[in-house]
N, C-alpha and C positions, 0 to 999 in steps of 0.2 A: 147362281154362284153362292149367295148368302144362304139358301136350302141348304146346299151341300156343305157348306162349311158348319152350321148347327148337324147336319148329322154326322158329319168327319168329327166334332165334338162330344157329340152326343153318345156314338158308338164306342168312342175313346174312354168315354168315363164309365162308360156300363161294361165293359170286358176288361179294362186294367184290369191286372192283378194286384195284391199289398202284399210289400214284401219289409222286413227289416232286418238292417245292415249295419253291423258294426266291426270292427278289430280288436282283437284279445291277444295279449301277449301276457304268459305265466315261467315261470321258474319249472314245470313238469307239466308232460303229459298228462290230460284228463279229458271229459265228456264233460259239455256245457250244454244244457239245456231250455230252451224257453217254452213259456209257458205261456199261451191267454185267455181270457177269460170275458164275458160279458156283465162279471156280478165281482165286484170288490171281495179279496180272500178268497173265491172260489177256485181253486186248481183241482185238477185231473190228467194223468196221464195221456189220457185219449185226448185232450185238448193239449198238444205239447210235441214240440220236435227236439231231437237231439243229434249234435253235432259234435263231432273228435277235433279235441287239438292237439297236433300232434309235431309240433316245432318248436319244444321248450327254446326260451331266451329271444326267440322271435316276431314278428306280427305275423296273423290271419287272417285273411276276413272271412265273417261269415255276412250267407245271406242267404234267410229263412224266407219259405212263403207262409203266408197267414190265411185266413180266412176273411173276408175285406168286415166283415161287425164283430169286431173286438172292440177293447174299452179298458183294458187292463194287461199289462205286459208284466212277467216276470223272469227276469235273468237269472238262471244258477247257476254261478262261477264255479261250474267243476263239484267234483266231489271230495275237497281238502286235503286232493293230492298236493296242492303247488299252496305256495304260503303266500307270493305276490301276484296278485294278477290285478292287470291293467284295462282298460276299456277306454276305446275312443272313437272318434266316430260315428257316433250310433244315430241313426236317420232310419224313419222312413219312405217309399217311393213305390208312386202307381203310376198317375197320368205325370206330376210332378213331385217333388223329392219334396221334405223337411226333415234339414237338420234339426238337432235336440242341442238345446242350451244347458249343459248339464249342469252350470251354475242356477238354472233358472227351474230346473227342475225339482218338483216335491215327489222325492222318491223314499221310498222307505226299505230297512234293511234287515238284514241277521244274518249274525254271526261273520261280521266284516268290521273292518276299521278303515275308514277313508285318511287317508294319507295325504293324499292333494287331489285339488278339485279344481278343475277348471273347465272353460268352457266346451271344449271338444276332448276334455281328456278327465280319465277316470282312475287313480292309481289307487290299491287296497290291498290292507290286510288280513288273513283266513283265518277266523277265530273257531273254528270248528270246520262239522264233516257236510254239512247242508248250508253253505252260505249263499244270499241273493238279494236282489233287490228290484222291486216293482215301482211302478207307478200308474197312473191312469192317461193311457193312451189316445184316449177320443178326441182331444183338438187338435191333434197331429195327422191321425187317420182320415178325417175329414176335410183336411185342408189339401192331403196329397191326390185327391180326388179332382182337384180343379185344377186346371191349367193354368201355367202362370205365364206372363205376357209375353212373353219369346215362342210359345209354346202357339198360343194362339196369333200370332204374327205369323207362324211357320204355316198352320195350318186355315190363313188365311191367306198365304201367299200359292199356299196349293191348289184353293177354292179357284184361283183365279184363272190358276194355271190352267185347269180340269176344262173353267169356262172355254178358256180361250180354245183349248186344243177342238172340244167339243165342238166349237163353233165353226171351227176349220173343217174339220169333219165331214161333220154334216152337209159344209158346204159344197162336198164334192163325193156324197151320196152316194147319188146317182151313178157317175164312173165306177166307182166301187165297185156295186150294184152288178154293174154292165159286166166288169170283170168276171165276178163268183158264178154271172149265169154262163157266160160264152165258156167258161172252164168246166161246168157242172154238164154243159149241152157236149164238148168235146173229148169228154171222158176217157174215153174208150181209145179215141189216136193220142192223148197224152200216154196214158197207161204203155200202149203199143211204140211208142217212140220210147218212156223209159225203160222197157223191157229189151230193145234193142242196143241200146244207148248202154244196159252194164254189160250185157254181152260181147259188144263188140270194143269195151274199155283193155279186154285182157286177151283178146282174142288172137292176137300174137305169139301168144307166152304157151307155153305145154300145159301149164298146170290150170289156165284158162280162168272162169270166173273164183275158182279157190285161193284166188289172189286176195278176192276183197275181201277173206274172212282170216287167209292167214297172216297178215300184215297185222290188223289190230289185236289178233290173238298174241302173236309178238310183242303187240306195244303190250299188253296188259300184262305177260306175263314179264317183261322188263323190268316195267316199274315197280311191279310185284318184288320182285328180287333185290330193285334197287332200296326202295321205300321197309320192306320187311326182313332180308335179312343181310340186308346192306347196313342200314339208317337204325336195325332191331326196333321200327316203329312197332309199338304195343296196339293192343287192341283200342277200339274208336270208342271208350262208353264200355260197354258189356257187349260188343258186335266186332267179331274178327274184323281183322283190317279188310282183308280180301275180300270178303260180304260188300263191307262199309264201302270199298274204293270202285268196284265193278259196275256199284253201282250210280257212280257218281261220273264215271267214265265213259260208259256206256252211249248214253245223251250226246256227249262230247263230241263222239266218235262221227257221229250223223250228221251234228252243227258244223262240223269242220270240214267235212267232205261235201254236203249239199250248200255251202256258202261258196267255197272255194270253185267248186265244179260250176255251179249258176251265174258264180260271176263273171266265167269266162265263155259261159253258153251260147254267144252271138258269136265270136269268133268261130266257134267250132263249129257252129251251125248256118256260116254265113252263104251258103248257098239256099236256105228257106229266109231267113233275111231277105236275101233279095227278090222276092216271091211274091210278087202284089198280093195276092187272094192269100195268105199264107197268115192266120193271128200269133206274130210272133212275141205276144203280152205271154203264151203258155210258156215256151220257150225254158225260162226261169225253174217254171213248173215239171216239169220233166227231166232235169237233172236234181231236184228234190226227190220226187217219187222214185227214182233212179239209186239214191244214197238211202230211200228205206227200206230195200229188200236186206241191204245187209243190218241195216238197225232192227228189222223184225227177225231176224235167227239168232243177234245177241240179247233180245231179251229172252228165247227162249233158251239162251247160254246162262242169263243169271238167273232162272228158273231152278235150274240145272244144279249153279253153283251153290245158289243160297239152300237150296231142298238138303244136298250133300252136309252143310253145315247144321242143318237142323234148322230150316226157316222154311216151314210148307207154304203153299198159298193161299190167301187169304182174299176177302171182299175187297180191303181195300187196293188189292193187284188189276182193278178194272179199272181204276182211275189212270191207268198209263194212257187209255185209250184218248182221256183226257188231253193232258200233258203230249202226247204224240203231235194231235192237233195245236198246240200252244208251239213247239218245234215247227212243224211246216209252217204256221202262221208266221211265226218269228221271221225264219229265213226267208220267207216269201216278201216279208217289206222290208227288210233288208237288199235283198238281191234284186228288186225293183229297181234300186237305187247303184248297185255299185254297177251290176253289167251295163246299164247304160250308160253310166261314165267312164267303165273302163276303155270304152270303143274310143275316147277322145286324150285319157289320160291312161295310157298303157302302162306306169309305172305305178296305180293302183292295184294291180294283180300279185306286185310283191310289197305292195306294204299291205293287203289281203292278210298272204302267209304271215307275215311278221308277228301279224295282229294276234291270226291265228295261233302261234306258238305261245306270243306274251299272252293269252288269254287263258290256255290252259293253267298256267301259274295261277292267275287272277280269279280265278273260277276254286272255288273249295273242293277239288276233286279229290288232291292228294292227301289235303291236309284241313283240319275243321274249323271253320268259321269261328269257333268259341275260342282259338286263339288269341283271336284280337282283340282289342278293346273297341269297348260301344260305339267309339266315334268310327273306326276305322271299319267295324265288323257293319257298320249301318252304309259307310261309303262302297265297302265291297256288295253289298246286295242290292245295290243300282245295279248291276249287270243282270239284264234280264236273263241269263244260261245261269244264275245265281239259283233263281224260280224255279226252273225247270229239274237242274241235281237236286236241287231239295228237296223237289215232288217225285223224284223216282225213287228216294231215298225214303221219303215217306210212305211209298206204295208198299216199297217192299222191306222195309225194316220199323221205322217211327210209328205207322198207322195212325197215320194225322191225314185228312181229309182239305183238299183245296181249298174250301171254303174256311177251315178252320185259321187261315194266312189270310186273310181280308186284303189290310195295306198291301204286303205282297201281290195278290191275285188283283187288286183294283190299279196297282201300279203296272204290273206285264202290260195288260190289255191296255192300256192309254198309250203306255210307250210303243207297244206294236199297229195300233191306228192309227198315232201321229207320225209313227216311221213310213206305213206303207202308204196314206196318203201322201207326203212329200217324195217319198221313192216313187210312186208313181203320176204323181203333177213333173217331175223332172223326167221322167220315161216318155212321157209321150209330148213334151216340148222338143227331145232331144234326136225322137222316134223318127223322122223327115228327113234326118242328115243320118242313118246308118248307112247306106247305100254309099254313100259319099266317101266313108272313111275304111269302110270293107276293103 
């Protein structure tokens, strides 16, 4: 646990980013730019970002990335469009934040007149066409590199966590173990049971198994209507909505169908239940497999879609194969755990759906995570179907790479071992009395 907590440290301080962040309020639109530098006076274009403000009489924040060895900041209030402009706030933040005492700072100026000066607030006036003001940035930059004691508290209290789940884990190996072989050996009758299992779901109906494709085609084109020219939502970024949301949907479609369908799998299948020679630990597993023939024909639907928009495909479109496997897993220790209690508490199958309806909300499907604020955008991506829209969104739009989500990818997999080990220690405790309650 102490290993892991120096390299949950360690990794934290070498991949931060440096960013700095302040708020500008002027009397007219203009372009603000910063500047930095590693050598005192030294500026260049090519070292410098620019940013538009564009809310005369109101506040902005901006927030610049840096390159992490800089040593010298320069602010250019605009180009002498606005005669007052304001400055407050100004910090910056990697692993942890530093605000700036602007009373305490030795900054230097042109072509401005400070007004008033205080410690988070910066009020001045435009004495020309090139006004700014620098300082020397380096024991700021260095200090937001290190964690500060809440921070390592946090990720000590994770250390322990990792131990402990770890521990539980491991301790029940073996079962595990048992499981991935007897499923890997039984391959072929799982397969063969879900192949029969979607067949015979519609097989009432005329239009038959083109029920499982035209339903979500419906739901997609719904929300479409409702979200785009219902709500007139704009595009996500520079990526049609339609692109952005199919594919963020998509996932959904599988997780709601294979939870729902596995949770009630022993009911439905209660005549191999009662089957001594029968391993009904697959059971689960077969209405999964069952819910991915229709999740494999919509991703070749946003194949399809995104091509139409001008998004061909690309390397990073292999990694679904990825994320597919992160899905079955998911659902797999999940549904370990509800079908076995549903058989005892039957009114779990509708607070199931419940879940399932409030989850699609809860999930950034419709709408982008960067709505929220950090606390809240960090609470919503506990939800492990959080990982998953992101990675398909990434496959096929971002081309950002699994690995490249560390926290993310190292939180999924802990929460899906610690899930499917207790959904399955509660499985087969509870495994002796289905027969009983059938």
């Amino acid at each position: 646990m102490i290993g892991f907590f120096y390299v949950l440290e360690g990794y934290q301080q070498s991949t931060a980013s440096l960013y700095i962040k302040f708020d500008i309020k002027a009397n007219a639109a203009d372009k603000y730019q910063v500047f930095y530098s590693s050598e005192k006076n030294v500026w260049s274009e090519a070292n410098s970002k620019i940013e538009s403000y564009d809310a005369p009489g109101g506040w902005k924040t901006f927030e610049i990335k840096l390159p992490n060895a800089i040593y010298y900041i320069r602010l250019d209030l605009g180009n002498g469009l606005a005669t007052d402009v304001e400055v407050r706030n100004l910090s910056f933040f990697a692993v942890s934040d530093a605000r700036i005492n602007l009373q305490k700072l030795d900054f230097e100026s042109n072509q401005l007149r400070i007004n008033e000066l205080n410690k988070d607030h910066l009020k001045t006036q435009i004495n020309g066409r090139d006004p700014y003001f620098y300082f020397n940035a380096s024991p700021f930059t260095q200090s937001v590199y290190h964690g500060n004691i809440g921070n390592s508290f946090i990720l000590a209290l994770l250390s322990l966590l990792v131990g402990a789940i770890y521990y539980f884990v491991a301790g029940n190996a073996k079962r595990l173990y048992s499981f991935v072989r007897d499923l890997y050996r039984n391959k072929n009758l799982v397969y063969s049971l879900a192949k029969n299992d979607f067949k015979t779901k519609y097989a009432s109906s005329y239009l038959g198994i083109l029920w499982g494709f035209i339903q979500p085609l419906i739901t997609i084109l719904t929300y479409w209507f409702v979200f785009q020219v219902g709500l007139r939502s704009g595009n996500v970024g520079d990526v049609p909505f339609i692109v952005w949301f199919i594919a963020g949907i998509v996932p959904w479609f599988f997780f709601s169908e294979a939870l729902i369908g596995a949770t009630n799998v022993f009911s439905e299948y209660s005549y191999l239940v009662k089957k001594v020679l029968f391993r009904i630990e697959l059971l689960p597993f077969v209405k999964i497999v069952s819910a991915g023939f229709v999740q494999l024909f919509f991703i070749l639907f946003i194949f399809i879609v995104h091509g139409f928009y001008g998004y061909p495909p690309t390397f990073y479109n292999f990694q679904l194969i990825y994320y597919l496997i992160c899905m079955i897993v998911l659902v797999t220790s999940i549904t370990f755990l509800t079908s076995a209690v549903m058989l005892f508490f039957k009114d779990l199958n509708q607070i199931i759906s419940v879940i399932v309806q409030i989850g699609f909300w809860f999930t950034p499907i419709g709408w982008p995570v960067s709505m929220l604020s950090d606390f809240w955008a960090k609470l919503f991506k506990l939800n492990p179907m959080y990982y998953i829209v992101q990675g398909y969104r990434d496959s096929f739009i971002n081309q950002v790479l699994f690995f490249e989500r560390p926290y993310e990818t190292v939180y999924f997999w802990i929460f899906c071992f610690f899930m499917f080990t207790v959904g399955f220690k509660i499985f087969e405790k509870l495994k002796p009395h289905f027969s009983d309650v059938l």
